[in-house]
C-alpha positions in Angstrom: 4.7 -30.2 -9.0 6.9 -27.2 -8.5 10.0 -26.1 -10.7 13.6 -25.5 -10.2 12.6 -21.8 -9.7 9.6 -22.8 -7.5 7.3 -22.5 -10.3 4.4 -25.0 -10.1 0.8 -25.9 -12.1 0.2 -25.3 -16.0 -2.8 -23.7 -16.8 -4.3 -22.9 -20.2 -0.2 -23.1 -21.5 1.5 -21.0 -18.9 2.9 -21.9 -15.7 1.4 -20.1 -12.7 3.4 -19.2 -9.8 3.5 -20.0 -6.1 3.2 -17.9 -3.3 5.8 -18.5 -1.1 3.5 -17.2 1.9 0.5 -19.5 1.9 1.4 -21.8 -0.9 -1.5 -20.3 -3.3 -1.2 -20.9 -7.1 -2.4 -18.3 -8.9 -2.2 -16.1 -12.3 -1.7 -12.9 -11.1 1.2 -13.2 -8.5 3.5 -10.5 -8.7 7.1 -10.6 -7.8 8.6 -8.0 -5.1 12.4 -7.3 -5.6 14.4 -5.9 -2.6 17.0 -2.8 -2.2 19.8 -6.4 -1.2 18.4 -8.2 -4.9 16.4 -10.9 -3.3 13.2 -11.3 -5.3 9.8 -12.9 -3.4 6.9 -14.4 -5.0 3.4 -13.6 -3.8 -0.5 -13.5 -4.2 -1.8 -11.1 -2.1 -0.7 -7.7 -0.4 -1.5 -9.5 2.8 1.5 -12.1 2.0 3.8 -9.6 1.0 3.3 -7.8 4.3 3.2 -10.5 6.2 6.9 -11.9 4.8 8.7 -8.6 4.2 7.1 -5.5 6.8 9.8 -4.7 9.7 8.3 -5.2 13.1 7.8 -2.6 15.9 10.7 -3.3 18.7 8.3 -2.1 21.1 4.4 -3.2 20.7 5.7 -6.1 18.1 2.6 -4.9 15.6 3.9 -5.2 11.4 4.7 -1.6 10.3 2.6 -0.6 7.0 3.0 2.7 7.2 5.6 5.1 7.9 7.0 4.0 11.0 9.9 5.5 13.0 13.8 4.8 12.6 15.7 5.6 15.5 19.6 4.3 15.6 18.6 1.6 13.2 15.9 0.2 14.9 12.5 0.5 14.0 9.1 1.4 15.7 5.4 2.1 14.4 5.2 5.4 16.4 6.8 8.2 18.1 5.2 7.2 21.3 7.3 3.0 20.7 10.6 5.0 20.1 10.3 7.0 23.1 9.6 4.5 25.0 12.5 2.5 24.1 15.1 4.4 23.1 16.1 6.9 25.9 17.6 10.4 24.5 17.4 9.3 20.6 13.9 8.6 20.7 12.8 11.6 23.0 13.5 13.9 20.4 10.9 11.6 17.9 7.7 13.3 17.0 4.8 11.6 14.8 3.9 15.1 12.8 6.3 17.7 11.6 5.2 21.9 12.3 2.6 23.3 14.0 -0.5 21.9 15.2 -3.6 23.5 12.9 -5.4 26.1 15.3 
């Protein structure tokens, strides 16, 4: 039942769209377009992450928040990049100034 554009089941006169996560047809997916131009279809938050977050190189965990860059490569914490990227990722700290007293 799906479209050229991976569209698939009418309801009440519009077509709803697929998530291309889980497969789910529903009315309020919403579209997520990337810096490279690919666009990806989804229903939930949860999908989205699950498709499109960058993984730790160190624990493996899905990075939701800020996570660390260090030479290109990407880590959840300071304490991941220091303990996988030698002199770069010493220097990596989670917070930035001084600690409140």
């Amino acid at each position: 039942m799906f479209d050229a554009c991976g569209y698939g089941i009418e309801f009440g006169g519009f077509v709803m769209a697929i998530c291309e996560v889980c497969e789910n047809d529903y009315w309020m997916t919403f579209e997520v377009r990337t810096v490279g131009g690919d666009v990806h279809t989804f229903d939930s938050f949860e999908c989205a992450a699950h498709k499109l977050a960058p993984i730790c190189e160190h624990c493996q965990v899905k990075i939701l928040g800020h996570g660390v860059e260090v030479s290109g490569r990407f880590f959840c914490c300071a304490h991941c990049a220091r303990s996988k990227e030698g002199t770069e990722g010493a220097q990596v700290r989670d917070s930035v100034g001084a600690r409140p007293s």
